[in-house]
N, C-alpha and C positions, 0 to 999 in steps of 0.2 A: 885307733880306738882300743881302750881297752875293754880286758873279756874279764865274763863273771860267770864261773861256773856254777848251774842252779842245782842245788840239792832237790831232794825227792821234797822233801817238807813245805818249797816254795809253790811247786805244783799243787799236790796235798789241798796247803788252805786255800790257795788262790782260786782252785776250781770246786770247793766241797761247797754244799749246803749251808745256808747262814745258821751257825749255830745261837742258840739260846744262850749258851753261856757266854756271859761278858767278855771274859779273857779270851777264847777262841775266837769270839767275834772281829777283836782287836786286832788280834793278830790273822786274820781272817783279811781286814779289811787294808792290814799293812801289805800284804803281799796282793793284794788286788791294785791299791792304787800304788806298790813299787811297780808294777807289772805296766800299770799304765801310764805313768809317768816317766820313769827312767829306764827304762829295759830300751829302749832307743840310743840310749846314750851307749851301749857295749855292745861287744859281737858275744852270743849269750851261747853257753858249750855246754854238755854234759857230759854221761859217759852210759856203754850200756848196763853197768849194775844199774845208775839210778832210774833208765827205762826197765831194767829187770826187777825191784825195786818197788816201782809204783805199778806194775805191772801185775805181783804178789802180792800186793799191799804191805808189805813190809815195813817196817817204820825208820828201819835201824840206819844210819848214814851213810850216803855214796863214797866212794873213791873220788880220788881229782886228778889234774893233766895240767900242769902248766899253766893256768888262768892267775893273774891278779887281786881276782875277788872271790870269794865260796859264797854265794849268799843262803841262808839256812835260816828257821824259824824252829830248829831244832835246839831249845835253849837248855834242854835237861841231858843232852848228851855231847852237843857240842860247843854254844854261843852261851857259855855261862864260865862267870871268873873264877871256879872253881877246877874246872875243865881245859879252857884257854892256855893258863900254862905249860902243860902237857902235851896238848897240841903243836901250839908253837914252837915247844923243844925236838920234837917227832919230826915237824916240817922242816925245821933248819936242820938237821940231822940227814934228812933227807935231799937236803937242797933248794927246799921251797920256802927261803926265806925275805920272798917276796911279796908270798900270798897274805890275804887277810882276808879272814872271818870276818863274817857282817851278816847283821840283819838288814831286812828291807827297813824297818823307821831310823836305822842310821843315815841312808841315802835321802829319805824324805826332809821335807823344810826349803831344800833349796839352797842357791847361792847366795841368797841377803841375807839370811838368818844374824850372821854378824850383825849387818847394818840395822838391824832392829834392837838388838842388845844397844848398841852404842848409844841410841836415839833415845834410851831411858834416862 
């Protein structure tokens, strides 16, 4: 099974108060049903900045360990194509040129998503 290290940010929205605003909500609602849909499908790791982290409320990004996935809804400091390349320079530099960033609504849709496009 592969593993998906959870940032502080999937915790964050997945457990906070439904917010009023549209876009948090969204993304509110993307890591509640990533959490209940697929979080089954990996062995899910973190580390303790991101329990020391959510622990200070801090907002700022965890470390990682070897996992396959980061998944993160942190798109202003990590999960944005602005950011991305730099990361992924940092991580292959460092050896982690296996990992991949991801948000929870990349995982959402499912396995037939294809098969709906083709049927158009």
């Amino acid at each position: 099974m592969d593993s998906v290290y959870i940032e502080t940010s999937i915790v964050s929205f997945a457990s906070a108060w439904p917010s009023r605003d549209i876009q948090t909500a969204a993304l509110q609602q993307q890591a509640r049903d990533w959490w209940a849909f697929e979080r089954a499908k990996f062995d899910l790791v973190t580390s303790q900045v991101t329990l020391n982290e959510a622990a200070a409320g801090d907002p700022a990004a965890a470390a990682l360990a070897g996992v396959k996935y980061f998944l993160t809804l942190n798109c202003k400091h990590i999960a944005n194509a602005h950011e991305l390349p730099n990361i992924y320079q940092l991580l292959r530099d460092e050896g982690y040129d296996q990992l991949l960033i991801c948000t929870p609504a990349e995982f959402l849709g499912g396995d037939d998503d294809d098969d709906e496009q083709s049927d158009s």
